[in-house]
KOLLOLUM-619989 format. One line per field, with one value per residue (C-alpha): residue in three letters; x, y, z; residue number from 1. Coordinates in nm, 2 decimals, always signed. Example, Ala and Ser with C-alpha at 12.3 -4.5 7.8 and 13.67 -1.06 7.14 Angstrom:
BEGIN
residu	[Ala,Ser];
u	[+1.23,+1.37];
v	[-0.45,-0.11];
w	[+0.78,+0.71];
num	[1,2];
//
This chain:
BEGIN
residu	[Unk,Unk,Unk,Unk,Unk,Unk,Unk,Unk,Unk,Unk,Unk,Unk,Unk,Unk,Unk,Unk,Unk,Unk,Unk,Unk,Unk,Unk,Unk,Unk,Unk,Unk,Unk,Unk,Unk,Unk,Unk,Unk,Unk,Unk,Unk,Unk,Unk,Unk,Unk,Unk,Unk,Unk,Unk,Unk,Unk,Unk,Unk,Unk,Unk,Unk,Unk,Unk,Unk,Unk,Unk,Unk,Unk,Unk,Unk,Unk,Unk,Unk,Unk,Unk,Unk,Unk,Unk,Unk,Unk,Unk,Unk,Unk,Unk,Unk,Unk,Unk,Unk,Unk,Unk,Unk,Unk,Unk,Unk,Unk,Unk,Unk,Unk,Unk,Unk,Unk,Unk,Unk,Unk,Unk,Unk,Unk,Unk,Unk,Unk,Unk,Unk,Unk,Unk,Unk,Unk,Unk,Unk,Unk,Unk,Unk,Unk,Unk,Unk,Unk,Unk,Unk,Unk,Unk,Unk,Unk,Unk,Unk,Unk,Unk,Unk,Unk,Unk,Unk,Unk,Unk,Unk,Unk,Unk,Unk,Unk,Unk,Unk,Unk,Unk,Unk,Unk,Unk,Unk,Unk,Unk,Unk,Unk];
u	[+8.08,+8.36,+8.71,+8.96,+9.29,+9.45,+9.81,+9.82,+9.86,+9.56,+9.36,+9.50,+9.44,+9.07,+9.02,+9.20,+8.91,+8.65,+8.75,+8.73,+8.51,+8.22,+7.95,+8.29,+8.52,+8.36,+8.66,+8.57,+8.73,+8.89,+8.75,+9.00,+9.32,+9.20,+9.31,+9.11,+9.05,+8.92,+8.68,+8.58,+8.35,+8.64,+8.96,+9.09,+8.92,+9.05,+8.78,+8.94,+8.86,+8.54,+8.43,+8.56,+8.43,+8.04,+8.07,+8.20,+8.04,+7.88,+8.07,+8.43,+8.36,+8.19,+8.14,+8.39,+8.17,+8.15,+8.22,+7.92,+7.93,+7.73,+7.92,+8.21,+7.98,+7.92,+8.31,+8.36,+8.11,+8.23,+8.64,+8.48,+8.37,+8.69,+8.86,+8.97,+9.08,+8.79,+8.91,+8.94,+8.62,+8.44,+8.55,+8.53,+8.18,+8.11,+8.28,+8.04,+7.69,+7.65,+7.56,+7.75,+8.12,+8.09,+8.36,+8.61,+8.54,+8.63,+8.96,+9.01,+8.96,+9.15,+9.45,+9.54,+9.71,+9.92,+9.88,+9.54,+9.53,+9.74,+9.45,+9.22,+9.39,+9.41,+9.08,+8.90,+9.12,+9.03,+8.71,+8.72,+8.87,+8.59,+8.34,+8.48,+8.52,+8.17,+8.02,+8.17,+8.09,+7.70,+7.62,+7.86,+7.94,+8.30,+8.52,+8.88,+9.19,+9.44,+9.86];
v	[+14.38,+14.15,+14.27,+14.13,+14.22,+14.19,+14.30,+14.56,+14.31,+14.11,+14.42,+14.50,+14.11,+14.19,+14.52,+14.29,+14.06,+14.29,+14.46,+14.10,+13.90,+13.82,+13.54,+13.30,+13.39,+13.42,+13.53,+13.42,+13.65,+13.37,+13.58,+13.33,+13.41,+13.68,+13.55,+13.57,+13.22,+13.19,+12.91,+12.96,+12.77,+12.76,+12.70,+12.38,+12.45,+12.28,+12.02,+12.03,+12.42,+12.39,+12.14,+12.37,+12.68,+12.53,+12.41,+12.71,+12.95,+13.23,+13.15,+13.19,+13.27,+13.49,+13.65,+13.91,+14.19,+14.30,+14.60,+14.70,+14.86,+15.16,+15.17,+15.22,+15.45,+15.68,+15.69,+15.82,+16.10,+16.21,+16.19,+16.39,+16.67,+16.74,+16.78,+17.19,+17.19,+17.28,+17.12,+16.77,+16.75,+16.79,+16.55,+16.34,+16.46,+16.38,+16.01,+15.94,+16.08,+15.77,+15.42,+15.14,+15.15,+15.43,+15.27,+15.25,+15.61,+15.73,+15.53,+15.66,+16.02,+15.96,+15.80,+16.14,+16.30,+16.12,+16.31,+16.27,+15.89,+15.85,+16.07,+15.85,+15.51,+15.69,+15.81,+15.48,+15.27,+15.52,+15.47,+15.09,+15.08,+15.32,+15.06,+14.73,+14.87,+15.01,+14.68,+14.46,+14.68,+14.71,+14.40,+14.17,+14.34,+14.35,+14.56,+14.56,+14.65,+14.70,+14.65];
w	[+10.01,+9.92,+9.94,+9.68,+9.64,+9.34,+9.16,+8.91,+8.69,+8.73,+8.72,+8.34,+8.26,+8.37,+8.19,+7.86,+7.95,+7.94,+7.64,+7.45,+7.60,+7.35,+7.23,+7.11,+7.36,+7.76,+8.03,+8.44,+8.70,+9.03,+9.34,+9.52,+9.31,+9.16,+8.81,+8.51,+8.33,+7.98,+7.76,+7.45,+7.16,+6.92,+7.13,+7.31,+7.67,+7.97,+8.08,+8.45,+8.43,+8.23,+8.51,+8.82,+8.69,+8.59,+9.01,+9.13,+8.95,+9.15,+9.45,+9.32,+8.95,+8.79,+8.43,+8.37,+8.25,+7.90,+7.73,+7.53,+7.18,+7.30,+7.59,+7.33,+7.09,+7.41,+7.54,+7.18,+7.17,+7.53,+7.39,+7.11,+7.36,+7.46,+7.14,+7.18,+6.76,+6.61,+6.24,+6.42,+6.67,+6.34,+6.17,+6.45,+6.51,+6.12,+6.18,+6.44,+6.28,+5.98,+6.13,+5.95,+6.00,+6.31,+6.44,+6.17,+6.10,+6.40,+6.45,+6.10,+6.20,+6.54,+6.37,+6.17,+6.46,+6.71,+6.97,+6.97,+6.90,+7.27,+7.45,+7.29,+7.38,+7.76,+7.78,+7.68,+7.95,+8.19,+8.09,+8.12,+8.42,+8.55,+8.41,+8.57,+8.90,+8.90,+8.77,+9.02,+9.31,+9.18,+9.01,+9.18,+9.52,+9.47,+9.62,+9.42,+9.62,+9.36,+9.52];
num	[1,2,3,4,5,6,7,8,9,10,11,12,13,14,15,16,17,18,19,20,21,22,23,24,25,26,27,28,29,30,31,32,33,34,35,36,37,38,39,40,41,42,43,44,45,46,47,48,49,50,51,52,53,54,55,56,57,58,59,60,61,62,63,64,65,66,67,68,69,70,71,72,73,74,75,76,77,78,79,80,81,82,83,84,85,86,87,88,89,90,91,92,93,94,95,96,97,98,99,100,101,102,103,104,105,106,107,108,109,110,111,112,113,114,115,116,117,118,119,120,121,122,123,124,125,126,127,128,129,130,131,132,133,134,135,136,137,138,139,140,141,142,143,144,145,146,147];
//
């Protein structure tokens, strides 16, 4: 397994990069530098980088994973969980039992209380940053060493 160490830094740029990397928009993690680069369809691109990264690719770049909607849809049913006022998990379980618009709902719901909006904001980052280190070390046999 690959050892790379990165700054504390880097590692929130990459978590950023998961949580918004889509079909338009594709981030690539620098195993060398350990920076994240980004190319996308509708955005001036770099043709140096372009170039660089379409050479490279595999052996110093790779796709910075992405953070699936269901990935999403199943952090909010396990926040939901461990809601201890009774009023709120409800409505929060009620948010997230329709299809269309799930997610709105829930922010929606989330958003009333303050207090409960921050645990959510913590509790999905921890989750993210529970996904991307799993991820590299599985699919990509990356080991992150965070200074």
């Amino acid at each position: 397994m690959q050892q790379i160490k990165i700054t504390q830094s880097q590692f929130e740029e990459l978590i950023f990069a998961c949580e918004n990397t889509g079909h338009e928009i594709i981030y690539y993690f620098d195993k060398q530098t350990g920076e994240v680069e980004m190319l996308g369809e509708y955005i001036e691109n770099d043709p140096e980088l372009e170039e660089r990264i379409e050479d490279e690719f595999g052996e110093r770049y790779i796709r910075v994973p992405m953070i699936e909607s269901w990935q999403s849809f199943e952090d909010m049913v396990a926040f939901t969980e461990t809601v201890g006022d009774m009023r709120m998990k409800h409505s929060l379980e009620h948010a997230l039992s329709g299809g269309k618009g799930v997610f709105r709902r829930f922010k929606d719901s989330v958003s009333d209380d303050s207090r409960l909006l921050e645990e959510w904001y913590k509790f999905k980052d921890q989750k993210n940053r529970e996904r991307v280190v799993k991820v590299l070390e599985e699919e990509e046999l990356i080991k992150l060493i965070i200074e």
